[in-house]
C-alpha positions as CSV (number, residue, x, y, z in Angstrom):
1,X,-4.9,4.5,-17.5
2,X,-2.3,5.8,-15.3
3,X,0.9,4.4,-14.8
4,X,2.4,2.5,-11.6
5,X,4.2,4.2,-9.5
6,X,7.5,2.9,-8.8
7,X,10.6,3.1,-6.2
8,X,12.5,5.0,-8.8
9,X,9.5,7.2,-9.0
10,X,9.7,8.0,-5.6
11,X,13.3,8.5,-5.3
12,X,13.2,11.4,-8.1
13,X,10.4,12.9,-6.5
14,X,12.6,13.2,-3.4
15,X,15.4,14.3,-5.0
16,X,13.0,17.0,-6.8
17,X,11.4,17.9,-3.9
18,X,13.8,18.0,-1.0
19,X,17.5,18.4,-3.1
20,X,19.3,15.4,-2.0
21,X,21.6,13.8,-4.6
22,X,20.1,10.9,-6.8
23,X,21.5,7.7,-4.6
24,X,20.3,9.8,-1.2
25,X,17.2,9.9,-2.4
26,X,17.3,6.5,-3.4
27,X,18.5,5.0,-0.1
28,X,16.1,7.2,1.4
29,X,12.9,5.9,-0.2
30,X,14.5,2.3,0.6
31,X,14.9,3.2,4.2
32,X,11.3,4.3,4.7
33,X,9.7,0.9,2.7
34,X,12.1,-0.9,4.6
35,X,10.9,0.4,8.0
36,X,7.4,0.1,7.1
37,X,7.8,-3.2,6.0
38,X,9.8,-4.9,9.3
39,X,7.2,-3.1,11.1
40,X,4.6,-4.9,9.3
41,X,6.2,-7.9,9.5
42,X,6.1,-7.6,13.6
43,X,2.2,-7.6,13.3
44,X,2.6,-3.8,14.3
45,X,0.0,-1.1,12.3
46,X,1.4,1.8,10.1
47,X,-0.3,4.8,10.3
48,X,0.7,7.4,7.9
49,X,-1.3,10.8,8.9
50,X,-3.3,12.4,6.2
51,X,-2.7,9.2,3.8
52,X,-4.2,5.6,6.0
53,X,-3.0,2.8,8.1
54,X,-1.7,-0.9,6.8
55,X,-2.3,-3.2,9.4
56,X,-1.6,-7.2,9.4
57,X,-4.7,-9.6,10.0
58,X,-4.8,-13.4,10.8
59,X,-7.5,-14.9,8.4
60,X,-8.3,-18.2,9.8
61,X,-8.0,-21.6,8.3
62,X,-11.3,-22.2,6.1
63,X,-13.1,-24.7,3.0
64,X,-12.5,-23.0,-0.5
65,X,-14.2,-24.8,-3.6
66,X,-12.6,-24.2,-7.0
67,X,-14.8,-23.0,-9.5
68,X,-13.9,-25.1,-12.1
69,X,-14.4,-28.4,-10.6
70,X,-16.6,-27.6,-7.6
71,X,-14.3,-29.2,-5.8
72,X,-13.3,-28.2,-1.6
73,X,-10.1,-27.3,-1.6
74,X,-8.7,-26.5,2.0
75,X,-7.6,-22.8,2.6
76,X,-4.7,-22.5,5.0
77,X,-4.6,-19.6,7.7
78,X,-2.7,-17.0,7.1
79,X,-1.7,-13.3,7.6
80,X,-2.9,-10.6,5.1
81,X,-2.1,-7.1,4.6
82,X,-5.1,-4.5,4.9
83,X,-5.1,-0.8,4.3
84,X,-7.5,1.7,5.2
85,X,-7.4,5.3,4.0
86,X,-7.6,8.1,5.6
87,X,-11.2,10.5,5.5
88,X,-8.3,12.9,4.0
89,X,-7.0,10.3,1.2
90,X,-10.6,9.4,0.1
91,X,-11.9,13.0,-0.4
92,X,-8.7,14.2,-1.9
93,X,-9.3,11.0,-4.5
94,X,-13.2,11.7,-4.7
95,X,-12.7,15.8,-5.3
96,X,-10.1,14.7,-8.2
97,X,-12.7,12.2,-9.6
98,X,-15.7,15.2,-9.6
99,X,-12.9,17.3,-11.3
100,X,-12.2,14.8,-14.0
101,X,-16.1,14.3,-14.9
102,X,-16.6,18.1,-14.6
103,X,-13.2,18.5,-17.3
């Protein structure tokens, strides 16, 4: 199983990848979360080209049961955060499944 991906993650793959020092990089990858994540919070979509789109959805106000008891349990409305990928992201992840069967 692979592992999770985290911020620091990111932040050295930036600083491999594009040369800015450590803490750059850093503020960098916090600067681009942080924009996608006001954005979301203003019920606006985030499409990233080539990778999918998070978008924010109202789910309304419904009747839940709990399994255990059987019991209704009210389900307040809320927001929730979908993504979709892209036809890009999908066959990228689908070729590297085929290649991972095949190896």
């Amino acid at each position: 199983m692979a592992n999770t991906i985290t911020r620091a993650h990111l932040a050295e793959a930036v600083y491999q990848e594009v040369g800015l020092s450590r803490n750059e990089s850093a503020e960098l990858v916090e600067s681009v979360l942080e924009a996608i994540a006001a954005s979301l919070v203003e019920g606006e979509s985030v499409k990233i080209s080539s990778f999918g789109t998070f978008t924010v959805r109202q789910k309304g106000e419904r009747v839940g049961r709990n399994p255990k008891t059987g019991e209704e349990v009210p389900i307040a409305s809320r927001r929730v955060l979908v993504f979709r990928p892209s036809h890009v992201l999908k066959d990228h992840i689908n070729a590297g499944m085929s290649r991972r069967r095949d190896g």
